[in-house]
C-alpha positions in Angstrom: 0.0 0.0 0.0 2.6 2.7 0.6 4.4 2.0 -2.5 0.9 2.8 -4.2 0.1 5.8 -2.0 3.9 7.5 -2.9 2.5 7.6 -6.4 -0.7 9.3 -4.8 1.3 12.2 -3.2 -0.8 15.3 -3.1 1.9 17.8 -2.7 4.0 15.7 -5.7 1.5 16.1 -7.7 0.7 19.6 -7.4 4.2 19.8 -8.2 4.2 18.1 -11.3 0.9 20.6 -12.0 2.8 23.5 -11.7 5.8 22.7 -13.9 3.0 21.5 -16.8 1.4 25.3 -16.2 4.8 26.9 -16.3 6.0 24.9 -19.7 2.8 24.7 -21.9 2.5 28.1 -24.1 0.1 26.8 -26.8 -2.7 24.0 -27.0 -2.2 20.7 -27.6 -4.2 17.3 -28.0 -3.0 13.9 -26.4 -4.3 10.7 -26.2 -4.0 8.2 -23.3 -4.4 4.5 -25.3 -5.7 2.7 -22.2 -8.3 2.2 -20.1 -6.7 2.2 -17.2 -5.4 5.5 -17.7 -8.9 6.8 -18.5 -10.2 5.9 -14.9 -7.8 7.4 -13.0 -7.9 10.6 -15.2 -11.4 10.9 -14.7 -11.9 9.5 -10.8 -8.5 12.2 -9.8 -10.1 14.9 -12.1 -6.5 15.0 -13.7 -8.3 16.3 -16.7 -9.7 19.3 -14.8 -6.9 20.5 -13.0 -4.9 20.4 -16.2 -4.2 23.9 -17.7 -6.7 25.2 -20.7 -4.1 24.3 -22.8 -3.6 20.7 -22.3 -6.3 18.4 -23.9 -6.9 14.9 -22.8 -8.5 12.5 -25.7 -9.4 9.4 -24.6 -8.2 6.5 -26.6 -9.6 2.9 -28.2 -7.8 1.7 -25.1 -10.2 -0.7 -23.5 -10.0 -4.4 -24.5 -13.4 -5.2 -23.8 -15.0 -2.5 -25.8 -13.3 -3.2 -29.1 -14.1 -6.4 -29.4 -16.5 -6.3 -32.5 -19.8 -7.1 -32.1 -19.3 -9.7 -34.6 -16.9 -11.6 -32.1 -19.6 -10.9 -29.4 -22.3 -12.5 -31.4 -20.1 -16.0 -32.2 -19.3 -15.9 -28.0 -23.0 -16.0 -27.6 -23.8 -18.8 -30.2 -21.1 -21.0 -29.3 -22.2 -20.4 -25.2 -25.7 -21.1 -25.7 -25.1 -25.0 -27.6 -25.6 -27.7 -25.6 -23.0 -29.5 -24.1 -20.5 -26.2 -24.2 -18.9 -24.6 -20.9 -18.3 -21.3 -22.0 -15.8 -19.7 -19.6 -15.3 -16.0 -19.5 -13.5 -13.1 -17.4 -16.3 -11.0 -16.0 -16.1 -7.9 -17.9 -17.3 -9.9 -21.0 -20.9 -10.6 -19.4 -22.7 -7.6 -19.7 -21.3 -6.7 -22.6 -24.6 -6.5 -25.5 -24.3 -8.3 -28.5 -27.1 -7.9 -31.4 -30.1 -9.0 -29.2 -28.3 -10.3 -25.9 -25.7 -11.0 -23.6 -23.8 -13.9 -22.0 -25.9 -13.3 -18.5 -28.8 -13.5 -20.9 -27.7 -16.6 -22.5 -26.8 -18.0 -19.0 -30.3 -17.1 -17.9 -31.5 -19.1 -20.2 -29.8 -22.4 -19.4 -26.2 -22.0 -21.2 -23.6 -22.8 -19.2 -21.2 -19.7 -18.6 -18.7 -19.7 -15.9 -16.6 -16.4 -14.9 -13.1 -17.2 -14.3 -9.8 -15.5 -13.2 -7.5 -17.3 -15.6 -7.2 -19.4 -18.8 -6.0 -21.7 -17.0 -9.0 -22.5 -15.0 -10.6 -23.1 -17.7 -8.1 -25.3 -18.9 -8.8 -27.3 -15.2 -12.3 -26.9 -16.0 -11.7 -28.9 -19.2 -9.5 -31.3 -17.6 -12.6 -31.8 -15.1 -15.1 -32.4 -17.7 -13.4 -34.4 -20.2 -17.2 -35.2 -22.1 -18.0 -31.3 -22.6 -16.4 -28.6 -24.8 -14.4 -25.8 -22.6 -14.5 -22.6 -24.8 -12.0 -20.0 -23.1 -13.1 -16.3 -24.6 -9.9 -15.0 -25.2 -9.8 -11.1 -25.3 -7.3 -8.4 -24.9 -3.9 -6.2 -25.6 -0.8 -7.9 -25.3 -1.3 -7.7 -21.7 -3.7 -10.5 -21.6 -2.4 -12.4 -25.1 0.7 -14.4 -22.8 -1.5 -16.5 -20.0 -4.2 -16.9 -22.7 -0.8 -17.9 -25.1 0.3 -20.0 -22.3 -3.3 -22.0 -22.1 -3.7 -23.0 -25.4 -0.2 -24.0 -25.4 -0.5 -26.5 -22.0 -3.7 -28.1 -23.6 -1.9 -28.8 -26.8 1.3 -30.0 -25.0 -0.6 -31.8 -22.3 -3.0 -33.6 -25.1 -6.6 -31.5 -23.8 -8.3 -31.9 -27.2 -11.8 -30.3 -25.8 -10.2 -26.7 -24.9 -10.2 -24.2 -27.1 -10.3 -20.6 -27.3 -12.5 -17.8 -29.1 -9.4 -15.4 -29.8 -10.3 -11.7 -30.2 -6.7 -10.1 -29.4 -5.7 -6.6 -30.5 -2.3 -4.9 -30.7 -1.6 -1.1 -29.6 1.0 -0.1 -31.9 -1.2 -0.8 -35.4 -3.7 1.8 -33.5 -2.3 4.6 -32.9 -0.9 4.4 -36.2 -4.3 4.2 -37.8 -5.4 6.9 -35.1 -2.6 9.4 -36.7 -3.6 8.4 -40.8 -7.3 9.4 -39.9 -8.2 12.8 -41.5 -10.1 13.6 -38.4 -7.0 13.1 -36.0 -6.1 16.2 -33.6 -3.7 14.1 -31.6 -0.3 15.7 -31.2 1.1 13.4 -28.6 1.0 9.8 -26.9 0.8 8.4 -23.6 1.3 4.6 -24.4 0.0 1.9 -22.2 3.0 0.3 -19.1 1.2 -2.4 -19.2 1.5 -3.1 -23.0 5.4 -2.0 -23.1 6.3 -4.3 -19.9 5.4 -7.2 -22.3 6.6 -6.3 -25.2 9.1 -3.2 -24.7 9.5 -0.2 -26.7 10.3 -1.2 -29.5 7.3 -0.5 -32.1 7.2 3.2 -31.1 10.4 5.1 -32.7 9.0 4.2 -35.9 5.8 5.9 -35.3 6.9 9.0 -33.8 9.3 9.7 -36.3 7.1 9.3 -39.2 4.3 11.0 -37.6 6.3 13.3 -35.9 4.8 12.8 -32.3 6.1 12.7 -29.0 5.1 8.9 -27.4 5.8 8.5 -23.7 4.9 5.2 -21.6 3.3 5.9 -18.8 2.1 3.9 -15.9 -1.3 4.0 -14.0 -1.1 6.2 -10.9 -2.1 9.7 -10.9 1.9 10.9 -10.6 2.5 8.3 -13.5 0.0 10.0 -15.7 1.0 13.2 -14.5 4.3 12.8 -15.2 4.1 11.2 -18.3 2.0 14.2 -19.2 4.6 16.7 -18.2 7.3 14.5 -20.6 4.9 15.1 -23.7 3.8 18.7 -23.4 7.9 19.3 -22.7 8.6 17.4 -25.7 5.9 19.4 -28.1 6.8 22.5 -26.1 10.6 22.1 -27.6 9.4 20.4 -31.0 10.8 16.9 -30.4 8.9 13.8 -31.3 11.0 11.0 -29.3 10.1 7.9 -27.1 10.5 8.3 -23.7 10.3 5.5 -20.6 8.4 7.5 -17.7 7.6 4.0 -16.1 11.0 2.5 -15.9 10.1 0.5 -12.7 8.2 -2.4 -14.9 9.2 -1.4 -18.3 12.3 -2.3 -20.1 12.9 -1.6 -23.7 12.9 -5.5 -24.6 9.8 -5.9 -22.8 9.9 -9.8 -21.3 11.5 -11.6 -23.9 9.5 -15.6 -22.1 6.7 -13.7 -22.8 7.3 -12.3 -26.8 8.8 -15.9 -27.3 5.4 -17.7 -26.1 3.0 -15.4 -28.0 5.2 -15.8 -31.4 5.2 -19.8 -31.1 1.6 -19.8 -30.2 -0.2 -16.7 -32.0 0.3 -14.9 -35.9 -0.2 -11.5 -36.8 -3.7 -10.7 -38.5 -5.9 -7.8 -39.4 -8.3 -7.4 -37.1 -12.0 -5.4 -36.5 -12.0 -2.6 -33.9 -15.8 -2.1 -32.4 -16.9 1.0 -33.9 -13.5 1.9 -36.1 -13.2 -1.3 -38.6 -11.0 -3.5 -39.7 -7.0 -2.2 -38.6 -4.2 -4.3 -40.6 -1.8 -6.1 -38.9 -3.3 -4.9 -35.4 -4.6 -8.5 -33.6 -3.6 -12.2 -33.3 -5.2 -15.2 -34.4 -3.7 -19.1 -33.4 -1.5 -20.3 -36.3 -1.9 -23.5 -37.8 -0.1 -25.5 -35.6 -3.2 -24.3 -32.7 -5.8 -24.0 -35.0 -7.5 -27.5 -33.6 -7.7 -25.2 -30.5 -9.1 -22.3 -32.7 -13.3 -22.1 -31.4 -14.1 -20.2 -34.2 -12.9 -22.9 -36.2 -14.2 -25.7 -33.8 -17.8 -24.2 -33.9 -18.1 -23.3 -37.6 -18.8 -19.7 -36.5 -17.4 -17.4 -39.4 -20.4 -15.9 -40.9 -22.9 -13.8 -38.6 -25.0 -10.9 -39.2 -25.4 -8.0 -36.7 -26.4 -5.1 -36.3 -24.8 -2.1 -34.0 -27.2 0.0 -31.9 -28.3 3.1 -34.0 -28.1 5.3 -31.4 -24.9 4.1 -29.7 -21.8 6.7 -30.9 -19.3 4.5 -28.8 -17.1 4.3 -32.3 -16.7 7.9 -32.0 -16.0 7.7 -28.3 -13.3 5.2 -28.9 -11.9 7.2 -31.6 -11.5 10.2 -29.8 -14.0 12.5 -31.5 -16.2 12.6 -28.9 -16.2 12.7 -24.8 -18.6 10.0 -23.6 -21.4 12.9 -22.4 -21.3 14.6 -25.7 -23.6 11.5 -27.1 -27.0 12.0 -27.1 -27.9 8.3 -25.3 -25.3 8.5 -22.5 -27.0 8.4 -18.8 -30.8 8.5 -20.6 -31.0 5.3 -23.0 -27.5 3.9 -22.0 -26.5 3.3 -18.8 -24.5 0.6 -17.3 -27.9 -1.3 -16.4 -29.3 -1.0 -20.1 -25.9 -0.5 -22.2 -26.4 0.4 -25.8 -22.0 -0.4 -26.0 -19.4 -2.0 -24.6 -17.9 1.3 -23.3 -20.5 1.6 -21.0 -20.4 -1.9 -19.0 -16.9 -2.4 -19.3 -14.6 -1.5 -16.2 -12.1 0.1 -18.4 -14.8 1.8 -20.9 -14.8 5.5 -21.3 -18.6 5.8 -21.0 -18.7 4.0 -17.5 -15.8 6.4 -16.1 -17.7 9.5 -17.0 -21.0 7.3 -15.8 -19.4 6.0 -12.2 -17.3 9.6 -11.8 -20.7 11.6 -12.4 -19.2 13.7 -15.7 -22.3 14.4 -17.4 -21.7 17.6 -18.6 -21.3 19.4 -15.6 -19.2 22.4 -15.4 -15.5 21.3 -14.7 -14.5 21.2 -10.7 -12.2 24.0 -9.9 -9.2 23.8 -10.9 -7.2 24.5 -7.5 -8.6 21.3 -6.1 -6.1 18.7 -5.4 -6.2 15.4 -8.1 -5.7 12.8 -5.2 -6.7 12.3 -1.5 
């Protein structure tokens, strides 16, 4: 606990405050690319005590709410046949498809377990040798390793009746197509810890040089986010465009080289759909052919399905940046974590439920002498 409440200072942070105020001369735009980030920005009012000039765009940085609704549609077929355990974290069960959701489909007789791992769902399949154990695999490349690991100990271990609905998306391929839109006003990155502790920092020079922005990995507390904001706004305040490591405590710039080595033997690059952006290339995983008897998709003959994305849900827009979550017109009246029109809404790392949870509905901002932690 004290290690976390260091990074929760009060007098540190204002500190880090007052050197952002005394650096930024002009505004600028940046983007946090996780959902992580986006809670603690909104739940410390980081955002608000922010000077004018410094923007905060929330990023298609939540795992669960870019999972296409296509891929949310084939989780609830494949749940609702008989004789499939359909194993899920929790986030994943409120989250509405076309005309349901898993609690829906568990409701009405499926069987769908919340787990903690992918591993207990491999036990799970070790337990019920004459049922189908479907693992919903989701995530950045946070979550791709253990989910990596599992399908790798049922193949080694010989558990023919695991297998995994894969629905994994990398960071890197985003913010890239972020930068090409024509509607981008980003000027600057804070990348997901998380994402670089796996697979370092190496994706990134790339991308800032040939988009010329500054890209700073940043961890989760409000200092971290704090700090990695400083590092940007000095960076566009003296026209650089580097990488920079503002979370060197869990992130080196090879990432965790067991981890890399088991998502390359187990996973392949693919192009992949983004809920509400479309189809990025190169920007998810898929099993390669020497898992694909693991592959669900495959498994359950679930390729083609129609759906159909709520009309009134702007959660694409959300995601991409172009709107905050109480600029749409069904946010708090039709969509609310209870009756969610999207993902962002239910998920705990969704934009929509911060501003929901956090009470941002459009309310004039909190002063901006008030103190982001405490």
């Amino acid at each position: 606990m004290k290690y976390l409440e260091e990074f929760q200072n009060p007098e540190l942070a204002r500190g880090l405050l007052a050197d952002i105020r005394a650096t930024v001369t002009r505004p600028w735009a940046l983007m946090e690319v996780c959902g992580g980030q986006t809670h603690t920005i909104i739940r410390h009012g980081i955002d608000q005590l922010l000077p004018d000039e410094v923007e905060l765009i929330h990023g298609p940085g939540c795992p669960v709410c870019v999972t296409p609704l296509e891929v949310i549609d084939k989780a609830l077929e494949i749940a609702a046949r008989p004789g499939v355990i359909f194993c899920s974290f929790g986030d994943m069960l409120r989250v509405p498809g076309t005309d349901r959701d898993l609690f829906r489909v568990r409701g009405e007789g499926g069987d769908v377990r919340v787990v903690y791992s992918p591993l207990d769902a491999l036990r799970i399949a070790e337990q019920n040798p004459q049922r189908q154990v479907v693992f919903f695999g989701i995530g950045f490349e946070t979550t791709a390793p253990p989910n990596a690991m599992a399908v790798h100990q049922a193949r080694k271990r010989g558990i023919r009746n695991f297998s995994m609905l894969v629905s994994h998306v990398r960071v890197p391929p985003a913010i890239d197509a972020i930068m090409n839109s024509p509607d981008c006003r980003v000027q600057g990155f804070l990348a997901a810890g998380h994402v670089c502790s796996v697979m370092g920092t190496g994706e990134y020079p790339e991308l800032a040089e040939r988009h010329r922005v500054p890209i700073v990995v940043t961890g989760f507390e409000p200092l971290d986010i704090l700090e990695g904001i400083r590092l940007t706004v000095r960076q566009l305040e003296r026209g650089e465009h580097t990488v920079e490591n503002a979370y060197a405590r869990a992130v080196r710039p090879e990432g965790n080289p067991a981890a890399r080595d088991m998502l390359e033997d187990v996973f392949e690059v693919a192009d992949r759909a983004w809920r509400g952006i479309g189809v990025i290339p190169a920007s998810g995983w898929r099993l390669s052919e020497r898992y694909r008897d693991h592959d669900a998709e495959y498994r359950f003959d679930v390729h083609s399905i129609a759906t159909c994305e709520p009309a009134r849900c702007r959660s694409g827009e959300v995601l991409q940046g172009l709107i905050k979550p109480h600029q749409c017109e069904a946010f708090g009246t039709d969509c609310t974590p209870r009756t969610p029109l999207g993902a962002t809404m239910v998920s705990s790392e969704g934009a929509c439920a911060a501003y929901y949870l956090y009470r941002r509905l459009g309310t004039p901002a909190a002063p901006r002498e008030a103190s982001p932690v405490g």
